[in-house]
C-alpha positions, 0 to 999 in steps of 0.5 A: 715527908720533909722538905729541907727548905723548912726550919725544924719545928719549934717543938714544946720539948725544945721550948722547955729545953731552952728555957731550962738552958737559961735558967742553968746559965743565969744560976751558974757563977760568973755567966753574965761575964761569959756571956761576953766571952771571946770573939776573934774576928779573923776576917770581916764578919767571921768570928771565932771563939778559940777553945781550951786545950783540954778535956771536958771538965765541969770548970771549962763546960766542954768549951774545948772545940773552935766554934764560931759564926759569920754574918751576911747582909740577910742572916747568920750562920752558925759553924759548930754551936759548941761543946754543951748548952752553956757553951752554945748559949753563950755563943748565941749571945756572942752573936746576939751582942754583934747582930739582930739577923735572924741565925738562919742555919746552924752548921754541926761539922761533925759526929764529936759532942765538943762541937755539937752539943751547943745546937739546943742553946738555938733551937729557938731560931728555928734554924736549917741544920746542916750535917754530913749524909752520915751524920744521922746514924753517927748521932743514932750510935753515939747521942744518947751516949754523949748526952750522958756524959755531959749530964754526968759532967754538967748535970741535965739542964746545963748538959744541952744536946746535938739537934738532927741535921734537917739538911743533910750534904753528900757533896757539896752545898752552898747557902746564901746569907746575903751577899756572902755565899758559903761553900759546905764540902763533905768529906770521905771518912777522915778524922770522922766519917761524917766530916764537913769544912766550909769556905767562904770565898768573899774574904778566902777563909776556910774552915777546916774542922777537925780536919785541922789540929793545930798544937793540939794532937789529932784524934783519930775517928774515921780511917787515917788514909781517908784523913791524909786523902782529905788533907791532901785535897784540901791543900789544894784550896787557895786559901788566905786563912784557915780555921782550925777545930783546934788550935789558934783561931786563923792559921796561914794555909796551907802551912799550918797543915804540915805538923798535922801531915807530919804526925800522921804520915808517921803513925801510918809509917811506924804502925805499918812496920810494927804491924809487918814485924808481928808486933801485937796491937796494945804493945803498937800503942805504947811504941809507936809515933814517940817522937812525936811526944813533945810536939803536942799537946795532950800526946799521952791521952790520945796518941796510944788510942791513934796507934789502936785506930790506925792499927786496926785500919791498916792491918787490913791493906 
């Protein structure tokens, strides 16, 4: 029976795993350079790696995603370990240049390979994971698929891979890293079904996941009213900053949230209409939420996929 108090066990598997990572990253052109890359400290002890606007591409290693850590008096955290195994090397030795405490938990906010697929780069921390109740049976329907992609894209070794939650949160769940408590809250289905912010109250930052794009077009993955729902509590936190999974790396709060709550209020008004005049849902993808076009990046790529998710939500209320 597991005992969630535990560390997942440093398997053979995942020691050849980590050492392949090493060995991919110090082949690859330029790591030593990456190995100092970015870090915005947007508050005392938190800090943010912003990530590229962009799809997944060979060039950028999936590094597409806000990842980061945050340093308490005992240990350290890790929220979203990155897109890739170079990506979550990289991001261990972002944290290994600031701090020796031991990275005590690693926390995967959800089901996307963008945020997750960094999670093998520490498995030798032997770290608590944390993820979503649902987390589990997203990565069951979706890893092997994920892992694919990136090994297409990157080949094996630089490829990397989600790890298992060995903690997993229904509600609410709070970890101490030594004088500093963060506080997880899991989510109703949203931008996924398995979504988690976190907020640490010491210095007023939430991080708000992909629940939060900023500039970057939202991607629909769970159910639009649960992600205007979940918006909308959140905006009830007192906040000074939020991090985005997207976007600059801290945002006022709660402002940051209205082109996001603009930009969905929309495609769920528009979709319902086109919806009631009987419109098809592949002509709704190409119709809707157009005004929106040049207030985002990335709108031709994902909107007409929103239209299709958002469609087949609501044309069941």
């Amino acid at each position: 029976m597991f005992c969630p108090c535990c560390p997942p066990r440093l398997t053979r598997r995942r020691l050849l795993a980590s050492a392949a990572l090493v060995a991919a990253a110090g082949a690859a052109p330029g790591f030593a350079a990456a190995l100092a890359f970015a870090m915005a400290e947007v508050a005392p002890g938190i800090f943010v790696r912003r990530g590229e606007d962009a799809d997944a591409t060979a060039a950028n290693a999936d590094a597409i995603a806000n990842i980061g850590f945050v340093i308490g008096n005992d240990a350290v955290a890790v929220i979203d370990p990155g897109g890739s195994g170079i990506d979550g090397l990289r991001l261990r030795a972002a944290i290994r240049a600031r701090t020796e405490r031991p990275i005590r938990y690693v926390i995967e906010t959800h089901i996307h390979l963008d945020h997750i697929f960094g999670a093998s780069a520490f498995a030798e921390d032997r770290p608590v994971v944390l993820g979503h109740t649902r987390l589990p049976a997203a990565l069951a329907a979706r890893q092997a698929f994920y892992r694919q992609r990136l090994t297409d894209l990157l080949g094996p070794e630089a490829a990397g891979d989600a790890l298992a939650p060995t903690l997993v949160v229904a509600d609410r769940q709070v970890i101490d890293l030594g004088g500093r408590v963060l506080e997880i809250t899991a989510h109703e289905p949203a931008h996924t079904d398995c979504d988690l912010t976190l907020f640490d109250a010491a210095t007023g930052t939430l991080w708000a996941g992909d629940l939060l794009f900023v500039g970057r077009i939202p991607v629909l993955d769970g159910s639009l009213t649960g992600w205007q729902a979940a918006l909308a509590a959140l905006k009830t936190r007192a906040a000074a900053r939020a991090v985005p999974g997207h976007g600059p790396v801290s945002v006022a709060w709660p402002a940051a949230a209205a082109d996001e709550e603009r930009y969905l209020a929309t495609l769920a008004r528009e979709v319902r209409a086109l919806i009631i005049k009987g419109v098809d849902i592949d002509a709704a993808s190409r119709m809707a939420v157009r005004s929106e076009r040049d207030k985002w990046r990335l709108f031709d790529e994902y909107n007409g996929r929103n239209v299709i998710e958002a469609y087949k939500e609501l044309e069941w209320e």
